[in-house]
N, C-alpha and C positions, 0 to 999 in steps of 0.2 A: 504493500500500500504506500502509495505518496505523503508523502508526512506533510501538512497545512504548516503553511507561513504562520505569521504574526500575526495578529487579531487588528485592526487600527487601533482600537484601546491599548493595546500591548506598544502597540509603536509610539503611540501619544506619549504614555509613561513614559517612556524610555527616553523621549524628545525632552519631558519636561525637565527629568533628573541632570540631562546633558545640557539641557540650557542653565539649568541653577547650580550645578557644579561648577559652571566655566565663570560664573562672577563671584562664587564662593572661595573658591581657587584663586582667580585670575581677577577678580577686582571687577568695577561698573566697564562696562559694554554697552557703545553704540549697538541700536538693529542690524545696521549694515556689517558692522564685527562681526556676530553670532551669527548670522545667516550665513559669512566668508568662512567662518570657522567651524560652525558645524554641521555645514552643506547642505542649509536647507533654504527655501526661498520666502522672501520677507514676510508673504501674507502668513507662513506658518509662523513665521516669530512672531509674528503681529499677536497671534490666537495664542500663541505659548504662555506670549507673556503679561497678556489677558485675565488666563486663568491662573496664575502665577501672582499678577496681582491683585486679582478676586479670590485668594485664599490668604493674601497678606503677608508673601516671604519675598515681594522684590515691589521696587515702585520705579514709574518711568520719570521723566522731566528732563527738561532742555538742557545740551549739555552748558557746562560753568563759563568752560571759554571756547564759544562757538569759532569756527577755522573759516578758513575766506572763499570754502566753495559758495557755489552759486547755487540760489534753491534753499529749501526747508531743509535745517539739519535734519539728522537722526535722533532721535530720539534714545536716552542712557537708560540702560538697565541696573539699576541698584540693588541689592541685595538689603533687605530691613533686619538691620545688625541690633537696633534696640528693639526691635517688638520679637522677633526669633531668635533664641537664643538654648544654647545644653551648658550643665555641667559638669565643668572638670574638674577629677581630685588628681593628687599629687600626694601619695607616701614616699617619703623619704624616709631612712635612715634616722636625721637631727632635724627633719621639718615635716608640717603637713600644709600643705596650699590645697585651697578652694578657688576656681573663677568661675563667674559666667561669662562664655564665651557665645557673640552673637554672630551671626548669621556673615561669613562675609570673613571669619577669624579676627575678629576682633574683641581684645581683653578690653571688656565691658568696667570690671569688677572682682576684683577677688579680695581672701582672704589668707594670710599665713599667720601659724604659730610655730616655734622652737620644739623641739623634741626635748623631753627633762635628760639628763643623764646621771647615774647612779653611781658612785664611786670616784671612779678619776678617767677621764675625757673618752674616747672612743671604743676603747679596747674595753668599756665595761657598761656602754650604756645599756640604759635599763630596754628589756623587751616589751613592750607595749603591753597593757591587759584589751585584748581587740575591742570587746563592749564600749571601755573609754574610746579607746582611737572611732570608733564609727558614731560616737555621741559627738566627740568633737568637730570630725566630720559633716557631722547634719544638723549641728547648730550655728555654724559659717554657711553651711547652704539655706537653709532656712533664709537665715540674715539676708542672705543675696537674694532673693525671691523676694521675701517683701521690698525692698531696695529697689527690683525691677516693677512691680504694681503688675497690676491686673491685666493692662492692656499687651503685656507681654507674655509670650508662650513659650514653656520649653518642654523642646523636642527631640531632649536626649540628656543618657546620663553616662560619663565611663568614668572607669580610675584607675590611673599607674601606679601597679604595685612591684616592687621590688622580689621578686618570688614566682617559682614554677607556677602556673594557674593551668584549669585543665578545660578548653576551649568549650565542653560538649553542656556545663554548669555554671564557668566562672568559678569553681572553686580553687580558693589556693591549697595545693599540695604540698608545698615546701617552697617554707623563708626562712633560710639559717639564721636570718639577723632579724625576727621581727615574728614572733609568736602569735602566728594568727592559722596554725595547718589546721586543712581540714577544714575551717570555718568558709560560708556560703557569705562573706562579707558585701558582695553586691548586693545578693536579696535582703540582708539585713538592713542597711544601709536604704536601699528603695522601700521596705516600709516605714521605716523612719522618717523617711522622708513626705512620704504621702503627693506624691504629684502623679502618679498614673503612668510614671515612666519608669521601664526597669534600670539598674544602674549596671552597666557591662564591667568586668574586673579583667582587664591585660597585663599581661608581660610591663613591666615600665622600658623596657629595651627596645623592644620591638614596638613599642608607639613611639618611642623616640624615629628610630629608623622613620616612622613611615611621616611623621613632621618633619623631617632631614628631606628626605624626599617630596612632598607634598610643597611644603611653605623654605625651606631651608637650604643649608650647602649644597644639596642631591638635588636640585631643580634638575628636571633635563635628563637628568642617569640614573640607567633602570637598573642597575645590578651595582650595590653599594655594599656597605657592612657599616651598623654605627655600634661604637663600642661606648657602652655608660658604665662609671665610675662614681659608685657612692661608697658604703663600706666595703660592701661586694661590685663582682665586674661582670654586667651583662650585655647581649650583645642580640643586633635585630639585622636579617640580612633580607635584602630587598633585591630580587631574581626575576629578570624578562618586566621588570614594572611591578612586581606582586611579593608580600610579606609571603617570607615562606616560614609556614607554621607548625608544618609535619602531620605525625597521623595524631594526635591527638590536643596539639597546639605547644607540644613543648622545646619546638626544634629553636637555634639558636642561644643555646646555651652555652655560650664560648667562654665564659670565666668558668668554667669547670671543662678547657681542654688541657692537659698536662703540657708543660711548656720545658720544666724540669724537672724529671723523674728525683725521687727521695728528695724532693726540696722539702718548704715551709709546708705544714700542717692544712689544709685547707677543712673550710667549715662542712663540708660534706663529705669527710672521711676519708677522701686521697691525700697525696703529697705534689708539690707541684702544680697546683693549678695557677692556669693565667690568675685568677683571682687572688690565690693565696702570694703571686711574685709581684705585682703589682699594685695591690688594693690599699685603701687607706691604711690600713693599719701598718701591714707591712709598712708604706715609706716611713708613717710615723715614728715606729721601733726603729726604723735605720737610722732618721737622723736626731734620735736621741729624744722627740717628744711627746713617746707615749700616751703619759699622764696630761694631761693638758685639760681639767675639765672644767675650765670656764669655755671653750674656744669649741663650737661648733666643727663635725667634720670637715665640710669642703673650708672653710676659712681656717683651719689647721694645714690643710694640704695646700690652699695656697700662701699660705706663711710661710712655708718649707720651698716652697716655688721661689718666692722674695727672696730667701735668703740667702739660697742658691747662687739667686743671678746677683746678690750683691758681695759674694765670695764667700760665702761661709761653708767650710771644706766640708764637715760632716753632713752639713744639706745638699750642697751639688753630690759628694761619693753616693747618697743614700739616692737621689733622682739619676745619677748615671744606673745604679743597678737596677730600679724599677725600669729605665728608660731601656735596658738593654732588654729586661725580658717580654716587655711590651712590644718590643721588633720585632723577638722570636716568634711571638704569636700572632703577629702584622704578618710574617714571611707566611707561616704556614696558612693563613686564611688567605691570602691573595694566591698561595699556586691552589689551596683546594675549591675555590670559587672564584680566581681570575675577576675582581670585580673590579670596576671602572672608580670607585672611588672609597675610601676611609676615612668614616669621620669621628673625630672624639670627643664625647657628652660629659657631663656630670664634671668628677674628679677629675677625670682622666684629660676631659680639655686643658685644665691647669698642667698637670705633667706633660703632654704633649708639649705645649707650649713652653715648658722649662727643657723637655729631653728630645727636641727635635730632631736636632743634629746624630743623638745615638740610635733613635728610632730607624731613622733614614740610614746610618752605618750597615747596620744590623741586617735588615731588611733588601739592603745592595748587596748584602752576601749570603745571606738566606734564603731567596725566594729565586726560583726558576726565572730565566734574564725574559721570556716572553710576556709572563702574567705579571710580572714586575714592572713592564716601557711604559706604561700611560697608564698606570694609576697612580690616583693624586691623593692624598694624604691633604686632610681637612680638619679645622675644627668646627665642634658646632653652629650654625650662625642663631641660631633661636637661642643661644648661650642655657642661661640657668631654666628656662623656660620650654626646653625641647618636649623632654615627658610631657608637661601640664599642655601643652599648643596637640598632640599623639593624642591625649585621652580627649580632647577637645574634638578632634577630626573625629575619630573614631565614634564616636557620640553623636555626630552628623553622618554618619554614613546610612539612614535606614530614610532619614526625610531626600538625603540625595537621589536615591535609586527609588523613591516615589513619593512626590514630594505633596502632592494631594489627599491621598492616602492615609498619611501617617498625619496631615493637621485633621482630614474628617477623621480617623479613629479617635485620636488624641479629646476632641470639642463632643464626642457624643460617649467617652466614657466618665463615666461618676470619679471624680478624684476620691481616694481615702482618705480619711481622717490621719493627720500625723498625728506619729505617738510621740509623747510629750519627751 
């Protein structure tokens, strides 16, 4: 039997997602753009962007500074970044961030608080009790919500977590640094919240990667690697244009690949891993400041970074050793996935940026001379904000791929009552 095309309604959807992508991506659009770009002819943009702004997620108007052709401009398509908007969390290690992020990626609004720590500086902070972490969680979103008012809707919810999570539930399986296994923290989390939306739980590496990609350094290149650096080191690899996730969402876990066999202890029972040669802790112990518990992780790591570049012998020896086993692990990810670009998040932006010259040493003699010539070595451009912009996209990915859809479910379901 011949298998039937597309329904028009299938193609319509399909039109409206690729038209509200391309200004949620790519910023406001002339008619004449969006028709050149996504090869379709004006009277259907016309009707796209119709119902587009008769559901209330884009508005048209004259562009700002009209150009000296001849004839009625085009007409800009906007993206309405304060009435649509999702929320994004952000677990850290030593912080928790909340935004609302509106239609268009734009930080609306957020929220951050500090992580307490128990003892003396990283090497002992305290493991969260998860109930707290997701009450603190849903009373900075809450805040953001009323904040935003009523004439505003959100139409998604994610959050980057530092920890294996298993795609088929959102549950996290394993966070060596952050006592939450096991725990269904998205669904908790979305009744607490009470808005109608569920809250998605990702990898925090792998929405880094795909805001590297999406909004960031990786503009343009479809096969990347971003490597994030908090206490642990994780990493999100972006193949043919697409997050590769594995069979159950846990691929990408490149701080647990062995870099030096019987090295440092790592937190997941080997020895050797990227994680354990490279990770905060590690440089801390090398150059001497462990203990350090007024001073937040990444502003420890970049203190050591400082002191480095301003000669301080035991903080540059401690970033050359990090910096050489960070190449080792550069070489071997570029000959086993040859990608077009490396970029580094969190921590690890800081050390790149102190151990460049060793990274690139290392990496010129490690890595096979072909999948070596044209990859470029980056750091993040969305800096401290890569994670929190990943869980923001990702949170917008269900009104993209059908953007009508998800405001009429959204307006004819009964919100719950948040718990207090």
């Amino acid at each position: 039997m011949m298998r039937a095309g597309p329904s028009q309604e299938e193609i319509r959807r399909h039109n409206l997602g690729a038209l509200l992508r391309f200004v949620h991506v790519r910023g406001p659009a002339s008619r004449a753009t969006l028709a050149e770009t996504l090869g379709l002819n004006r009277s259907t943009i016309m009707a796209l962007t119709s119902d587009l702004t008769a559901a209330g997620l884009v508005r048209e108007e004259l562009p700002r500074r009209p150009g000296r052709r001849a004839g009625r401009p085009s007409l800009v398509v906007r993206p309405e970044s304060t009435r649509v908007y999702v929320l994004a969390f952000d677990v850290g290690v030593d912080r928790l961030t909340v935004a609302r992020v509106g239609l268009g990626g734009v930080i609306l609004d957020r929220r951050e608080a500090a992580r307490p720590a128990e003892g003396g500086g990283a090497a002992r902070r305290a493991a969260p009790d998860p109930h707290e972490m997701v009450s603190a969680l849903a009373a900075a979103a809450r805040s953001l919500v009323r904040k935003a008012g009523d004439e505003a809707t959100c139409v998604g919810a994610a959050l980057a977590f530092p920890g294996i999570v298993r795609r088929s539930d959102d549950r996290v399986m394993f966070g060596p640094n952050l006592d939450v296994r096991g725990v269904a923290v998205g669904e908790v989390l979305s009744r607490r919240l009470g808005l109608g939306v569920p809250v998605a739980v990702c990898n925090d590496a792998n929405l880094g990667a795909l805001a590297e990609h999406e909004r960031g350094a990786g503009v343009g290149v479809n096969d990347l690697i971003y490597l994030h650096g908090d206490v642990g080191v994780g990493g999100g690899i972006i193949t043919g244009g697409q997050l590769l996730g594995g069979e159950d969402g846990y691929g990408g876990e490149i701080g647990h690949m062995v870099v030096n066999p019987g090295g440092r202890r790592c937190a997941c029972g080997s020895r050797g891993c990227l994680e354990a040669e490279v990770g905060e802790r590690t440089l801390l112990d090398l150059a001497g400041r462990r203990e350090s518990p007024d001073v937040p992780g990444r502003e420890a790591v970049r203190a050591v970074v400082d002191a480095a570049a301003r000669g301080d012998v035991v903080a540059r020896d401690a970033l050359h050793r990090v910096g050489t086993w960070l190449g080792r692990g550069v070489a071997d990810l570029v000959n086993i996935f040859n990608p077009g670009m490396v970029i580094f998040g969190g921590t690890l932006r800081d050390v790149y940026l102190g151990a460049a010259a060793q990274v690139r040493s290392v990496l010129a003699t490690g890595a096979l001379a072909a999948p070596r010539e044209r990859v470029k070595l980056r750091t993040a451009a969305l800096a401290d904000d890569t994670t929190l912009v990943g869980a923001a996209e990702f949170a917008f990915a269900d009104v993209l791929s059908d953007p009508v859809q998800v405001l009429a479910r959204l307006r004819t379901t009964p919100e719950d009552a948040p718990v207090p």
